[in-house]
C-alpha positions as CSV (number, residue, x, y, z in Angstrom):
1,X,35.5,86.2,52.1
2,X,37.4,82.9,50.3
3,X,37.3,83.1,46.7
4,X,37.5,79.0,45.2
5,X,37.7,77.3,42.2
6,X,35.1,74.7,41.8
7,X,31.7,73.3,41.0
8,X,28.3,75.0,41.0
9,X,25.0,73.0,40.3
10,X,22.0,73.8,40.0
11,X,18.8,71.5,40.2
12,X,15.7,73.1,39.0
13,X,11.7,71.8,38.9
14,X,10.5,72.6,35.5
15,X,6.6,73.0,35.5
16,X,6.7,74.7,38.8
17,X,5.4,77.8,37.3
18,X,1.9,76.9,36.0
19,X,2.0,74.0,38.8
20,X,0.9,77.3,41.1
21,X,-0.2,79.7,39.1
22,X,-3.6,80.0,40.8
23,X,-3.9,84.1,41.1
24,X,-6.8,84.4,39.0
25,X,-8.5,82.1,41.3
26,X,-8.3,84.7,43.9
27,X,-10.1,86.9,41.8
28,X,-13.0,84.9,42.1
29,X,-16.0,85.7,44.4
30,X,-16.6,84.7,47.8
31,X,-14.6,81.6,47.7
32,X,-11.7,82.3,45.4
33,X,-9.5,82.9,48.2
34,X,-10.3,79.9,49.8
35,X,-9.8,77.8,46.9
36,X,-6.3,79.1,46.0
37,X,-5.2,78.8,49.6
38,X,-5.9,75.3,48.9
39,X,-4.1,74.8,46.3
40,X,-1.3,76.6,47.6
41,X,-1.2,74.4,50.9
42,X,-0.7,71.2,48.1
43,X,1.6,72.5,45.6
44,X,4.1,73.5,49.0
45,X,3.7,70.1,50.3
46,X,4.6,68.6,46.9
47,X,7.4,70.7,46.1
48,X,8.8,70.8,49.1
49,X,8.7,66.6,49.3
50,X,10.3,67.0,45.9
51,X,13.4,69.4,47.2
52,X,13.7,67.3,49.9
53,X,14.2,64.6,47.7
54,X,17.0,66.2,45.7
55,X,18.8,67.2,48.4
56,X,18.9,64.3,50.3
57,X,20.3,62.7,47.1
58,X,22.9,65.3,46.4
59,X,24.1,66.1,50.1
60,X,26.7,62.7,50.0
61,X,28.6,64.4,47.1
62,X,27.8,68.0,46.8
63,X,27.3,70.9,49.7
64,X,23.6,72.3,49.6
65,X,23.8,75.8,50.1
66,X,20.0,76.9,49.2
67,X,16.8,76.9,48.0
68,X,15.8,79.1,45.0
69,X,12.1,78.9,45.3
70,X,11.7,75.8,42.6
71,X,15.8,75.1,42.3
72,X,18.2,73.8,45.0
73,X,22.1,75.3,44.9
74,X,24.8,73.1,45.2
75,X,28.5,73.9,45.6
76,X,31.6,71.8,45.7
77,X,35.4,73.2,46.0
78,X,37.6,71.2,43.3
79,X,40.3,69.8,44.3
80,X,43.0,67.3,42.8
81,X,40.8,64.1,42.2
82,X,40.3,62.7,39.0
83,X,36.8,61.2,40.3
84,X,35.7,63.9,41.5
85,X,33.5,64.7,38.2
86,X,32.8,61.5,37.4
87,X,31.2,61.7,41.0
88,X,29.5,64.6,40.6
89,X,28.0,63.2,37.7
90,X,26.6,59.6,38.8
91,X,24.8,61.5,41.4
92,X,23.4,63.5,38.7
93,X,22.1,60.4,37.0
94,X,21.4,58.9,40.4
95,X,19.0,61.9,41.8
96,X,17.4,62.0,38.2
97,X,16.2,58.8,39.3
98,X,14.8,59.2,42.5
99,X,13.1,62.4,42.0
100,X,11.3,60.4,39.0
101,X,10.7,57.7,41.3
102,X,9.4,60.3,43.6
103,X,6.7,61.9,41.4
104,X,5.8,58.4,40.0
105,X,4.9,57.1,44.0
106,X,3.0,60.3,44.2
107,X,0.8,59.5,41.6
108,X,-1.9,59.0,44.3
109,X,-2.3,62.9,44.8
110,X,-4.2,63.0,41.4
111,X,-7.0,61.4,43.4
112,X,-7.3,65.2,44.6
113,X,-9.1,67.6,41.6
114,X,-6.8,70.6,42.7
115,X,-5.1,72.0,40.1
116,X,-1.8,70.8,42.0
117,X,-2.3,67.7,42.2
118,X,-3.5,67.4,38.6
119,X,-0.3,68.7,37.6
120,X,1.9,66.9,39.7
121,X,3.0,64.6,36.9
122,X,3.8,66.9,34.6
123,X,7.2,67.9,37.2
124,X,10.5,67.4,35.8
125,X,13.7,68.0,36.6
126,X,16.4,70.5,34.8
127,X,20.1,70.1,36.5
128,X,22.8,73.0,35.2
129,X,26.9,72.2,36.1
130,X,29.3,75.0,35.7
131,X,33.0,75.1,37.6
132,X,34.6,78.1,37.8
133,X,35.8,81.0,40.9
134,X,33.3,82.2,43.2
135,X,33.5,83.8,46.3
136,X,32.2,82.1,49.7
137,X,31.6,84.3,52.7
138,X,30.0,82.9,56.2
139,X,26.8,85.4,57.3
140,X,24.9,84.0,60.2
141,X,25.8,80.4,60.0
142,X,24.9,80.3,56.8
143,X,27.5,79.8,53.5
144,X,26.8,83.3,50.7
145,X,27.8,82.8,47.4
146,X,28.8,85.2,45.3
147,X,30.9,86.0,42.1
148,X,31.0,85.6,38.0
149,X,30.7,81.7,38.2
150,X,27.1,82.3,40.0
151,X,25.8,84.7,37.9
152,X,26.6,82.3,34.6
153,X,24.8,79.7,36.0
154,X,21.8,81.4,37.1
155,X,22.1,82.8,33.2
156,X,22.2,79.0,32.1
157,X,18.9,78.5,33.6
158,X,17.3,81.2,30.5
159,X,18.0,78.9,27.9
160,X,16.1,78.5,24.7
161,X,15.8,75.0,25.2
162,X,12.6,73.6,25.0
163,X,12.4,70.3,26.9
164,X,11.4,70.2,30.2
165,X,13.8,67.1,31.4
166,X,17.9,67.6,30.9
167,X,21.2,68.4,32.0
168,X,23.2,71.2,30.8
169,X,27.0,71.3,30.9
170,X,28.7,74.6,30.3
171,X,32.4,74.6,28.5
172,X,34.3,74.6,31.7
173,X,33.6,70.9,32.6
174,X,33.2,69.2,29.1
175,X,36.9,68.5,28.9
176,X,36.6,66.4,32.1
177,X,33.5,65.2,31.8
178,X,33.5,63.8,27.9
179,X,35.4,61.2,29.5
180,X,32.5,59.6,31.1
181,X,29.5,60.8,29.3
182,X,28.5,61.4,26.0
183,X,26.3,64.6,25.3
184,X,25.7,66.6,22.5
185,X,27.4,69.8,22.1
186,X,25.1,73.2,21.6
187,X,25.5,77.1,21.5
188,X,23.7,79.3,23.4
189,X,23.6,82.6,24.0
190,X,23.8,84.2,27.7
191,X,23.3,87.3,28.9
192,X,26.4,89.4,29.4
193,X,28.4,86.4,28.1
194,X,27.7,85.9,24.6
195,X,27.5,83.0,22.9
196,X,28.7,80.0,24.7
197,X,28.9,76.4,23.9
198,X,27.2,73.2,26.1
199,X,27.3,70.1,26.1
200,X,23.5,68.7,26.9
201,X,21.7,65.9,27.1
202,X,17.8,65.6,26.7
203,X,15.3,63.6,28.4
204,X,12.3,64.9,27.3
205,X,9.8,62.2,26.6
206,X,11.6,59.3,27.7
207,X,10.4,58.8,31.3
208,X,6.8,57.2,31.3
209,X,4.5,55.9,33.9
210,X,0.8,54.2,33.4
211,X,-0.4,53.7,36.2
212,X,-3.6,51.5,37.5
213,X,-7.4,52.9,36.9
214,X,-9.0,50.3,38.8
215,X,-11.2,51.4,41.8
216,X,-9.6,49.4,44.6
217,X,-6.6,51.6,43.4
218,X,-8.7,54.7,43.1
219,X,-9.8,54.0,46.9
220,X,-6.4,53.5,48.1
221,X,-4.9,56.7,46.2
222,X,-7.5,58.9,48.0
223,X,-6.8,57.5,51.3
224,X,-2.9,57.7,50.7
225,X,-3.2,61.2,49.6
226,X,-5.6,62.5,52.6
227,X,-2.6,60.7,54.6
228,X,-0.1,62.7,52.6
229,X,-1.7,66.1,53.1
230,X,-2.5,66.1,56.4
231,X,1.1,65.0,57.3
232,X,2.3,69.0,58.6
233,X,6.1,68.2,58.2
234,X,8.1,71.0,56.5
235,X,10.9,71.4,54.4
236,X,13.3,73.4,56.9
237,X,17.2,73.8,56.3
């Protein structure tokens, strides 16, 4: 076991929840069953293009370490660089970005009446930075975490905050980061920690897409979306 100082991220899909909340569906009749199922199969394919997404954007600066059902866990050992949060934060901005542009060229799902394709645009994107020690111990091949600095950031996450698009900085970073980035600076209170202050930074209403109604678009959307469903490639780390 290696105990390090450094930074902890966590990206997190907000919306997921009612995205696939289909159990009462399965408490329909004869083909409620059948229904969910297919609903599940499309909200896995879209979240799992979305994760992909966020990790393939974060991997140049940050080590993935997991997937937490609708979150991806990043990890990154500090060391003496002056860029190194300024870095950490343009990919921030950066995979903001692309998972919007992501959910924006999925727009043709919607052509589908499942529930998860209805709510597809309705995905956002929450990211949560902390630095402080946590503990890193090799299992299988595969790099545990463990220690205080994990369990405040997973506390982060239960926030009273109501938007569904920001960032979240805890204290430990601001000094660093307020260099770069203005924010605005908020106390919360976490579990087992007490009050804390953050700096954050809302998006919340500031990312829109129209997009075309016509039915030559309408046509194309269903036949990109049959495309995009029966496509049986899987998220796999």
């Amino acid at each position: 076991m290696q105990k390090k100082t450094g930074f902890l991220l966590i990206a997190d899909i907000s919306g997921y929840t009612p995205f696939i909340k289909n159990h009462s569906m399965r408490n329909k009749p004869l083909i409620g069953n059948k229904i969910a199922d297919f609903w599940d199969s499309h909200a896995d394919k879209l979240i799992n293009t979305l994760l992909e997404e966020v990790i393939q954007n974060f991997e140049p600066v940050m080590e993935f370490n997991k997937l937490e059902g609708d979150a991806a866990l990043f990890f990154l050992e500090e060391i003496n660089d002056e860029n190194q949060i300024q870095n950490i934060y343009d990919r921030i901005l950066i995979t903001r970005e692309k998972f919007n542009t992501k959910v924006n060229s999925l727009q043709f799902v919607q052509s589908c009446p499942c529930d998860p394709c209805q709510q597809s645009k309705n995905l956002k994107l929450k990211m949560f930075l902390h630095k402080g020690f946590f503990n890193q111990t090799e299992i299988r091949n595969n790099q545990e975490l463990s220690g205080e600095a994990l369990i405040f950031i997973h506390r982060m996450l239960k926030n009273k905050i109501k938007s569904s698009e920001y960032f979240l900085f805890s204290e430990t970073v601001l000094g660093k980061l307020e260099k770069y980035v203005e924010f605005s600076l908020i106390t919360q209170k976490v579990d087992d920690f007490g009050k804390q202050k953050f700096g954050f930074i809302d998006f919340e209403d500031k990312s829109k897409f129209v997009a075309e109604n016509t039915f030559a678009q309408k046509f194309l959307d269903t036949y990109k979306m049959l495309s995009f469903f029966t496509n049986k490639k899987k998220l796999t780390f």
